[in-house]
C-alpha positions, -999 to 999 in steps of 0.1 A, spaced: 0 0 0 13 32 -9 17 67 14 -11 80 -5 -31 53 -1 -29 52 34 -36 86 34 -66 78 17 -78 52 37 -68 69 74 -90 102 58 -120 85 49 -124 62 80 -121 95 101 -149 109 79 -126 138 67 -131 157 35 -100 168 15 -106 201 22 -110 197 64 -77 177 64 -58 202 45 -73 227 69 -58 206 99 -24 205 82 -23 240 68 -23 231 30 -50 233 1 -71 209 -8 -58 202 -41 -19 189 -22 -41 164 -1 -54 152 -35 -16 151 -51 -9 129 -19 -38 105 -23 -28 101 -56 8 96 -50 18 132 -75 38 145 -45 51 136 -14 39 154 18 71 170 38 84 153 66 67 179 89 34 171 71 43 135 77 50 137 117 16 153 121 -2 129 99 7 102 122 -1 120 152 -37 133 141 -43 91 127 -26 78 163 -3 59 133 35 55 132 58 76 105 75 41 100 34 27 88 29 56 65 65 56 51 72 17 47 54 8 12 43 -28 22 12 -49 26 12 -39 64 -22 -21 71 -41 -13 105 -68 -20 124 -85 1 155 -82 -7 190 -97 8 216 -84 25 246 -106 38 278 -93 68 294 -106 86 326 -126 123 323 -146 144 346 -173 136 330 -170 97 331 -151 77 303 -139 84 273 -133 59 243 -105 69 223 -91 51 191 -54 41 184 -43 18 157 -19 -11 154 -2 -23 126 -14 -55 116 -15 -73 81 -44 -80 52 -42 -99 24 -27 -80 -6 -12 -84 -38 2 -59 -60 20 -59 -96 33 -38 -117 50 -44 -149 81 -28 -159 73 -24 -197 58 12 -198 33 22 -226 37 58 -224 34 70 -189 12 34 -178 27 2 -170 15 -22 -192 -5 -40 -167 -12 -31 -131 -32 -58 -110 -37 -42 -75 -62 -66 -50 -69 -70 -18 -92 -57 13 -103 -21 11 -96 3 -20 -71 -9 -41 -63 20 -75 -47 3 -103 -40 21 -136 -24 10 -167 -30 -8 -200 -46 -36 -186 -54 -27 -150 -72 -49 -125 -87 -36 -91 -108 -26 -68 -110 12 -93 -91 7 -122 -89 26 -149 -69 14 -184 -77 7 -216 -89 -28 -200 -101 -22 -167 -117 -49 -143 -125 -39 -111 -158 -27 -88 -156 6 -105 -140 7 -141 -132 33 -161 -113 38 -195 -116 17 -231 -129 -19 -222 -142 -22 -187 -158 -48 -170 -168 -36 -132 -201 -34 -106 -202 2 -120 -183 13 -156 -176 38 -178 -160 36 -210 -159 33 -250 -171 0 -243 -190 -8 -210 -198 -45 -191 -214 -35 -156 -244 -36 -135 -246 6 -140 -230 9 -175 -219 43 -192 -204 38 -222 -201 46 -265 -216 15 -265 -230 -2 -234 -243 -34 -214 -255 -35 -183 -291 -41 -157 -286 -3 -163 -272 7 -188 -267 42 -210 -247 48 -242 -251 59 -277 -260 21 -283 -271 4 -250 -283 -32 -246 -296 -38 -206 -325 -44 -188 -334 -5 -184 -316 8 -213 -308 45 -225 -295 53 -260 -299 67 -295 -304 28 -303 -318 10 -275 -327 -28 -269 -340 -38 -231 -370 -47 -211 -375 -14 -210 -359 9 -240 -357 44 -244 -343 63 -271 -346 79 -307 -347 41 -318 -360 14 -290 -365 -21 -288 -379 -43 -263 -408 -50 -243 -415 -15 -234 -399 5 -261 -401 40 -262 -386 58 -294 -385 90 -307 -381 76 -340 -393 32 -342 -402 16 -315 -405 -22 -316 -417 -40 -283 -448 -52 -266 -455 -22 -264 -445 7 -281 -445 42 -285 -430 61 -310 -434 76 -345 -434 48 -362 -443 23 -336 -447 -17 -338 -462 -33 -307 -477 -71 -301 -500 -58 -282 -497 -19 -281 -488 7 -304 -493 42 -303 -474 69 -329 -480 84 -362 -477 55 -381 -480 21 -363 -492 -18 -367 -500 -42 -337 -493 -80 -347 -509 -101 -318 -479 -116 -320 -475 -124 -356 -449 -116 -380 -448 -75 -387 -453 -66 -423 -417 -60 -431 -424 -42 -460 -448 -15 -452 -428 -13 -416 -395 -5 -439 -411 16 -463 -427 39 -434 -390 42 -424 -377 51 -450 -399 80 -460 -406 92 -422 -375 89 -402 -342 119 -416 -316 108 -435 -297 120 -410 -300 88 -390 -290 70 -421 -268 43 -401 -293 33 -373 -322 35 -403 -305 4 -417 -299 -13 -381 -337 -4 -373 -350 -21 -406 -331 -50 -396 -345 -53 -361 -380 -51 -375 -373 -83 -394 -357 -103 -363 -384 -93 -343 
């Protein structure tokens, strides 16, 4: 774990913002966020009172190993009866942390950073708790391909996915496939966008679903827009479906015009 991780974690467990612990060390917010990121290095003075305000030892903040802490408590006596004060103790969690030494740029080519609590790893490929690569794998992902409880990217895999295009239970992007889905070009249980598909589609442009609503809109059971069929759950006519397309919906969505006329026929 690095100093600015422990800095991190020490911060947050306390409950401090950036901005009240540079206010108990006399600097801005922004150096406490160069810390936490490991950009700079507090000065030793800095150091000596971090410790003292976290009940930690300089040797724990300085010593980058997989040594961590946990709290113990201490009773001491007061006027007004007894207090309960926290101290720490080094101890250790499990922790693994890699780095490889080909550089791509400024990022190591891969960075795989796991264990208990917050683990950052950034590079190429980067695997943790946040990452954030050009493949990142972690509880929170962010960068070109990422796979994560929460992600954002070019290309997004996560339970709350943000992404160019996107998959997720929730997911938004210019194309976005999920059970509650956002996008220009939408497929979910429920879809919304200028072109949606799904059992509740809702799209500016087609809809396709169950039900749907749109301006042209193709529902199995419900359809409401300016031009529109309902099936009962029989084949759509392709043909009239396409040629509605073509004339009602711009040019300018030439591209998801042709996707859309495909989708008709699959569905």
């Amino acid at each position: 774990m690095t100093l600015g991780e422990k800095i991190f974690r020490l911060r947050t467990e306390q409950g401090f913002s950036q901005e009240a612990l540079g206010e108990k060390l006399g600097v801005s917010r922004q150096s406490v966020s160069k810390w936490e990121t490991d950009q700079s290095i507090p000065e030793l003075d800095k150091i000596v009172t971090i410790s003292e305000l976290f009940g930690v030892s300089t040797d724990f903040l300085l010593k980058e190993t997989e040594d961590s802490y946990d709290r113990i408590e201490e009773s001491v006596q007061t006027q007004d009866g007894v207090l309960i004060r926290e101290a720490y103790h080094i101890g250790r969690r499990p922790h693994y942390e890699y780095k490889s030494k080909k550089m791509i740029g400024n990022l190591p080519l891969v960075h795989i950073n796991l264990g208990f609590g917050i683990h950052r790893a950034k590079g190429v490929i980067a695997i943790g708790a946040v990452a954030q690569g050009w493949l990142a794998i972690g509880y929170v992902a962010m960068g070109g391909m990422c796979f994560g409880l929460v992600s954002l990217g070019l290309f997004a895999f996560a339970v709350l996915a943000f992404g160019l295009i996107s998959f997720g239970s929730f997911s938004f992007g210019v194309i976005s496939f999920g059970a509650f889905a956002f996008g220009i070009f939408s497929i979910g249980a429920v879809s919304i966008g200028q072109f949606a598909f799904g059992a509740s589609a809702h799209g500016a442009q087609v809809a396709v679903g169950d039900a749907a609503n749109g301006k042209i809109a193709l529902g199995y059971s419900r359809a409401v827009g300016t031009y529109t069929q309902i099936s009962g759950r029989q084949p759509f006519d392709y043909e009239s479906a396409c040629r509605a397309i073509d004339e009602h919906v711009s040019s300018n969505w030439l591209f998801f015009k042709t996707w859309a006329k495909g989708m008709v026929k699959w569905f």
